[in-house]
matplotlib code that plots the C-alpha trace (Angstrom):
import matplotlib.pyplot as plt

x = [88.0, 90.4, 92.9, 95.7, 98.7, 99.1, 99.8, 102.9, 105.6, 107.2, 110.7, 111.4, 112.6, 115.7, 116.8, 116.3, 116.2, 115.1, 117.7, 118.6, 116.7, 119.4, 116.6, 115.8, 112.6, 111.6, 109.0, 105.9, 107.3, 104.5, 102.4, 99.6, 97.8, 93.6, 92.0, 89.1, 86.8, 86.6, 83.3, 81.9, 81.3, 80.4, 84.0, 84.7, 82.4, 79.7, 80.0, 81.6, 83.9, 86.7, 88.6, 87.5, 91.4, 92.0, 89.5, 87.1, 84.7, 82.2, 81.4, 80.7, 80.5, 83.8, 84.3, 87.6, 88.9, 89.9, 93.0, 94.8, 95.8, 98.1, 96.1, 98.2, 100.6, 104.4, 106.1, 109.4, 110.1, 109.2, 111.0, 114.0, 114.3, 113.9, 116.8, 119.2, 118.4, 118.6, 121.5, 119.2, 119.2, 116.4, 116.3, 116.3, 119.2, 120.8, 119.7, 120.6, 117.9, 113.3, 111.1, 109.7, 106.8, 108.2, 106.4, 108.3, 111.8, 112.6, 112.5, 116.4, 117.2, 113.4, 115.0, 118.0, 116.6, 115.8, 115.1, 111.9, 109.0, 107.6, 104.2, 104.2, 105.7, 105.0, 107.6, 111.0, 113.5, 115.5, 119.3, 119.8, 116.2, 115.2, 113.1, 115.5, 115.9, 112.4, 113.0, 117.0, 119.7, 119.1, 115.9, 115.1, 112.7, 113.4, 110.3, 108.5, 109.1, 105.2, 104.5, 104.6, 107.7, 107.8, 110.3, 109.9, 110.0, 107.2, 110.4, 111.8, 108.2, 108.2, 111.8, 110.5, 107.9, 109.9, 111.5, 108.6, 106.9, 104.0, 103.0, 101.3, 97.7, 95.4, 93.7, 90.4, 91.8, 92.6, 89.2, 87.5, 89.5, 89.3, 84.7, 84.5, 81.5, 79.9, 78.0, 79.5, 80.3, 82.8, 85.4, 85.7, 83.4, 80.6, 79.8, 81.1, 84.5, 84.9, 81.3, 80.0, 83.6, 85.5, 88.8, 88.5, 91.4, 94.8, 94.1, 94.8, 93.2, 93.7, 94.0, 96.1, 99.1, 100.7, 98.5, 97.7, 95.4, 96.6, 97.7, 97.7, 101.0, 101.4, 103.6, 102.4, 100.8, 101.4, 99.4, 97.3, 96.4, 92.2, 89.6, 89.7, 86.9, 84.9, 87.3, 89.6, 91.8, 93.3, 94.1, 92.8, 91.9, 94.9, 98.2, 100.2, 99.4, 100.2, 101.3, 99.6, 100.2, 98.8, 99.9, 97.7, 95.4, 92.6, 90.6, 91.3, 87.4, 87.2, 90.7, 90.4, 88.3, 85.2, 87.0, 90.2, 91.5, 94.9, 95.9, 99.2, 99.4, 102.5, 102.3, 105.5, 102.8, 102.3, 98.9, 98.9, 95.8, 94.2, 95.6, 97.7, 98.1, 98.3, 95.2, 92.5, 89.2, 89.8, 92.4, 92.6, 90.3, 91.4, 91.5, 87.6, 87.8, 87.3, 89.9, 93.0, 96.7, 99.8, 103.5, 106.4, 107.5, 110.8, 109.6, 109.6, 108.2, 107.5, 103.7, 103.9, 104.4, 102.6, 100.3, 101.2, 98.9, 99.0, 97.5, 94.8]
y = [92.5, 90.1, 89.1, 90.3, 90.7, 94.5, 94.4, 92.8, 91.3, 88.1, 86.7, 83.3, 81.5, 80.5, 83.9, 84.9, 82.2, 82.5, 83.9, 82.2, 83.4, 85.4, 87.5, 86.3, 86.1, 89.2, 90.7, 92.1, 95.6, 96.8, 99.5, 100.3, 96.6, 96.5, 94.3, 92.2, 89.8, 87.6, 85.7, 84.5, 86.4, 86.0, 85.4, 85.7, 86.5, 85.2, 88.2, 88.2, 91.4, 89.5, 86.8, 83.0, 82.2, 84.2, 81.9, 85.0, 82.8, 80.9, 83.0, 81.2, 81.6, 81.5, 81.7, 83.7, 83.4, 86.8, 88.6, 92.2, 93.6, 96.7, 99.6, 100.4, 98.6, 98.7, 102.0, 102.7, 104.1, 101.0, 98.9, 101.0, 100.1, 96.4, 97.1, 98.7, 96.4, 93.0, 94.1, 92.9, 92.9, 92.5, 90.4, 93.1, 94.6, 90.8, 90.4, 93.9, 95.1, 95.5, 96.5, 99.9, 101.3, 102.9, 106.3, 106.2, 106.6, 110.1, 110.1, 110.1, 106.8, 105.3, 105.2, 103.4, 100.8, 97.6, 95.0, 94.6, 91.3, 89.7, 91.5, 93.9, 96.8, 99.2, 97.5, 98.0, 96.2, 98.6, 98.2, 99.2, 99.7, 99.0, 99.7, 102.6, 103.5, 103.5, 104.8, 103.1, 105.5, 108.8, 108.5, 107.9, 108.0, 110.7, 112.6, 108.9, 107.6, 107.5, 105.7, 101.8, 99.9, 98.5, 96.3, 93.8, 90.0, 87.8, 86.2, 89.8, 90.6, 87.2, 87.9, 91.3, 89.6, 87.7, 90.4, 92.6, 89.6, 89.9, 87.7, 87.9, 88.2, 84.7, 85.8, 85.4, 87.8, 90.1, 89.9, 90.2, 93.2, 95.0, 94.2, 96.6, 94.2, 95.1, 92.6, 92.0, 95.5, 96.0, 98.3, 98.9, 101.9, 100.6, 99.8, 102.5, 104.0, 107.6, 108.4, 112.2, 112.2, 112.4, 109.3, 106.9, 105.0, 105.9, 103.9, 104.8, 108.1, 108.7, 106.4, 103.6, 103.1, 106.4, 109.1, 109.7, 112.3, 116.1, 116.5, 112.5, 110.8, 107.2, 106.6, 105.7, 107.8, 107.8, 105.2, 107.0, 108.6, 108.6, 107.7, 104.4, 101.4, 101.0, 99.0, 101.8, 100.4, 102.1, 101.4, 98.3, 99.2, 100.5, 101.9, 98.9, 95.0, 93.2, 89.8, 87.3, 84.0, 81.8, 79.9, 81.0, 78.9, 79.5, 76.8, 78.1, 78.2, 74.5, 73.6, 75.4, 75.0, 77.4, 77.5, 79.7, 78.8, 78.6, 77.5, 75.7, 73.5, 75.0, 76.3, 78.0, 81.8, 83.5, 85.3, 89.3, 91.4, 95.0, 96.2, 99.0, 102.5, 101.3, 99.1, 100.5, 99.0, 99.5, 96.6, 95.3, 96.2, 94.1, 97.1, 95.6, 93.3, 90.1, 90.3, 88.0, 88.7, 86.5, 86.3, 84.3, 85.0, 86.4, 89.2, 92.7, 95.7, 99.6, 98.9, 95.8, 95.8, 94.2, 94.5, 92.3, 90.8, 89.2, 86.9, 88.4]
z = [57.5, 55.6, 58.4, 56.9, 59.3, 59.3, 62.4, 63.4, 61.5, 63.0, 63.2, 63.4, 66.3, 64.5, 63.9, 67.8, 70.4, 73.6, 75.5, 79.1, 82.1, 84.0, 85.8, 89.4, 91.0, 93.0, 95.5, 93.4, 93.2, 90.7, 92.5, 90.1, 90.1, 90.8, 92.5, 90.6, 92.0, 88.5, 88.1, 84.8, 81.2, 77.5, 76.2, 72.2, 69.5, 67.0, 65.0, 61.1, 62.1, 62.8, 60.2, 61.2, 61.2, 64.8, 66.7, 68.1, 68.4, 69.4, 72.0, 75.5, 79.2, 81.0, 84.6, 86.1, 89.6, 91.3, 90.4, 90.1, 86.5, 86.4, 85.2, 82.4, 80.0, 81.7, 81.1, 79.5, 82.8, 84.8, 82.4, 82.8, 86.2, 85.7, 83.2, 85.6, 88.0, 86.5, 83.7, 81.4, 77.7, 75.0, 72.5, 69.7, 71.5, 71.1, 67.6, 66.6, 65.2, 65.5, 63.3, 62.9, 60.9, 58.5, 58.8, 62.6, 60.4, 59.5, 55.3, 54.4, 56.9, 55.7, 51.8, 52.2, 54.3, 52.1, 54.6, 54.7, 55.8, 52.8, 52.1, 55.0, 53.4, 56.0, 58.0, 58.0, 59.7, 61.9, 62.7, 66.7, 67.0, 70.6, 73.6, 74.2, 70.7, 69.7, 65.9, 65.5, 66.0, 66.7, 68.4, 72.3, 74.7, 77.2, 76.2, 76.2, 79.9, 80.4, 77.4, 76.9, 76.2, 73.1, 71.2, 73.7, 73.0, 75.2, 76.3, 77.7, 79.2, 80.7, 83.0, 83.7, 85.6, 87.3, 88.5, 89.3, 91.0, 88.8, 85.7, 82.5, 82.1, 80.4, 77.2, 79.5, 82.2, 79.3, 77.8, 81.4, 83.0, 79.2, 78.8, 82.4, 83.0, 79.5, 78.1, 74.7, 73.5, 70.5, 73.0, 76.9, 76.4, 74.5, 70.7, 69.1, 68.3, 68.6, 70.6, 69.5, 67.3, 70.5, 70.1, 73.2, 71.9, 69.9, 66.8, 63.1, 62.5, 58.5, 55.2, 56.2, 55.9, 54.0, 55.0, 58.5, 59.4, 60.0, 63.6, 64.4, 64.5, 64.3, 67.3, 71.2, 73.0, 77.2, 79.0, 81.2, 77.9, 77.6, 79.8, 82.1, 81.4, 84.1, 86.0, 85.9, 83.2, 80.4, 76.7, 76.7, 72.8, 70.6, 71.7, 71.5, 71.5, 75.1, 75.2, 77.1, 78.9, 76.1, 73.3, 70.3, 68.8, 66.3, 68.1, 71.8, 72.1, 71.7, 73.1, 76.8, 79.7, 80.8, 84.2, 84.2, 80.5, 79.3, 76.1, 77.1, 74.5, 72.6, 68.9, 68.0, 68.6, 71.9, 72.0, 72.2, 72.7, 72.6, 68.8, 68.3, 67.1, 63.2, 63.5, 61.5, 60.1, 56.4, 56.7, 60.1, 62.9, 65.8, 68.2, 69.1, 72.9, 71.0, 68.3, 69.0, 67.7, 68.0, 66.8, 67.7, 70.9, 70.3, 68.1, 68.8, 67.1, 67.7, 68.4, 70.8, 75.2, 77.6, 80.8, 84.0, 86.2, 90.5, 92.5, 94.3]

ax = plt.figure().add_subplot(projection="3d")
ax.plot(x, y, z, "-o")
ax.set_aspect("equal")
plt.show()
């Protein structure tokens, strides 16, 4: 695997600051969190699967106080309430526009679109495209309100926590809750993909990126969607990326402590975890528990939510 950024294209800070936080802090009003009693595992990897420039390794022993970890990635339903609730608007819906893959855009719309991110032309840069217009105009999520929200900023994710009184999960909560107490396994079922052909995950089925498999569609699928990890957690590979707490770092093995680590040290990228549904291993295969993502945190894109996390 070469690295290359298939997976999510950035925007620049410039282009989208972070908007004020307008969103008051609220009782936890999230219903679905697990308890976990944290303790100390193998955290990264020593393997060559990944690319050396996302930090996967070395792998080492980290130790994780006890905390809860919703079961599932937020919901467009959940994050429509936070929305009516708070009057709150999303960065893409202040910048005017997210970025789509462009097999998401029906052909006619897809053609006469030419904004596009240097080298990632899969993407295209959506006018109107937003957590509530998945696809840009025309499109919307009625059918969707058990999937994740996506084309949401870290800095949107961040005041729906404070709302929700919950927060976002460390890279090393993330990488705990996701193992289910496996030992260095590739995914949060074991070490390989699809066990007896049967998908555990909703990851790129097909030749990436034009030609998806019969009957597959590269979009979300609902969050509850395949079996739970043995902590009863689901989707922790593929679906969509989740945001974490971190800044993102290549060296984060060498820069954080064993004991609870947070990389706080800022770097203009906010970590994200768990790959998405166009993560594939002919060209980038961080749907595995160790791979590490990261984009600027006021990006947004159709294959990128996030999972929130309490005090025990």
């Amino acid at each position: 695997m070469d690295g290359k950024p298939c997976c999510m294209p950035f925007r620049p800070e410039a282009d989208a600051p972070a908007p004020p936080l307008r969103v008051e802090d609220g009782p936890c009003r999230v219903t679905n969190l697990l308890p976990l009693a944290g303790g100390t595992f193998v955290m990264g990897t020593d393997s060559d699967e990944g690319s050396a420039a996302d930090g996967e390794g070395p792998a080492r022993f980290v130790t994780l106080g006890a905390f809860r970890i919703a079961d599932a990635a937020v919901t467009n339903l959940q994050f429509s309430e936070f929305v009516r609730a708070a009057s709150y608007i999303t960065q893409a819906e202040e910048h005017g526009s997210s970025f789509v893959f462009k097999l998401q855009v029906p052909l006619p719309r897809r053609e006469a679109i030419r904004v596009q991110p240097s080298g990632l032309p899969w993407w295209l840069s959506v006018n109107d495209a937003c957590w509530q217009r998945p696809e840009g105009p025309g499109s919307h999520i009625r059918a969707r309100m058990h999937h994740p929200v996506v084309h949401v900023s870290w800095h949107d994710a961040k005041a729906y926590c404070r709302w929700a009184g919950a927060r976002l999960l460390t890279e090393a909560e993330w990488e705990f809750a996701a193992r289910g107490g496996l030992v260095q396994c590739r995914y949060p079922w074991g070490d390989e993909l699809a066990p007896g052909g049967v998908p555990r995950s909703n990851v790129w089925q097909g030749d990436f990126p034009d030609l998806p498999e019969p009957g597959w569609q590269p979009t979300t699928a609902p969050v509850h969607a395949f079996g739970p990890n043995a902590y009863g957690l689901y989707n922790m590979s593929g679906n969509v990326w989740e945001w974490c707490e971190d800044w993102f770092s290549p060296a984060y093995p060498c820069e954080t402590a064993i004991v609870d680590p947070l990389q706080d040290r800022p770097t203009g990228l906010r970590s994200t975890r768990g790959g998405s549904f166009l993560c594939h291993d002919s060209y980038c295969n961080r749907y595995r528990i160790a791979a590490r993502g990261s984009n600027t945190p006021s990006s947004s894109a159709s294959n990128c939510g996030f999972r929130v996390a309490g005090a025990f």
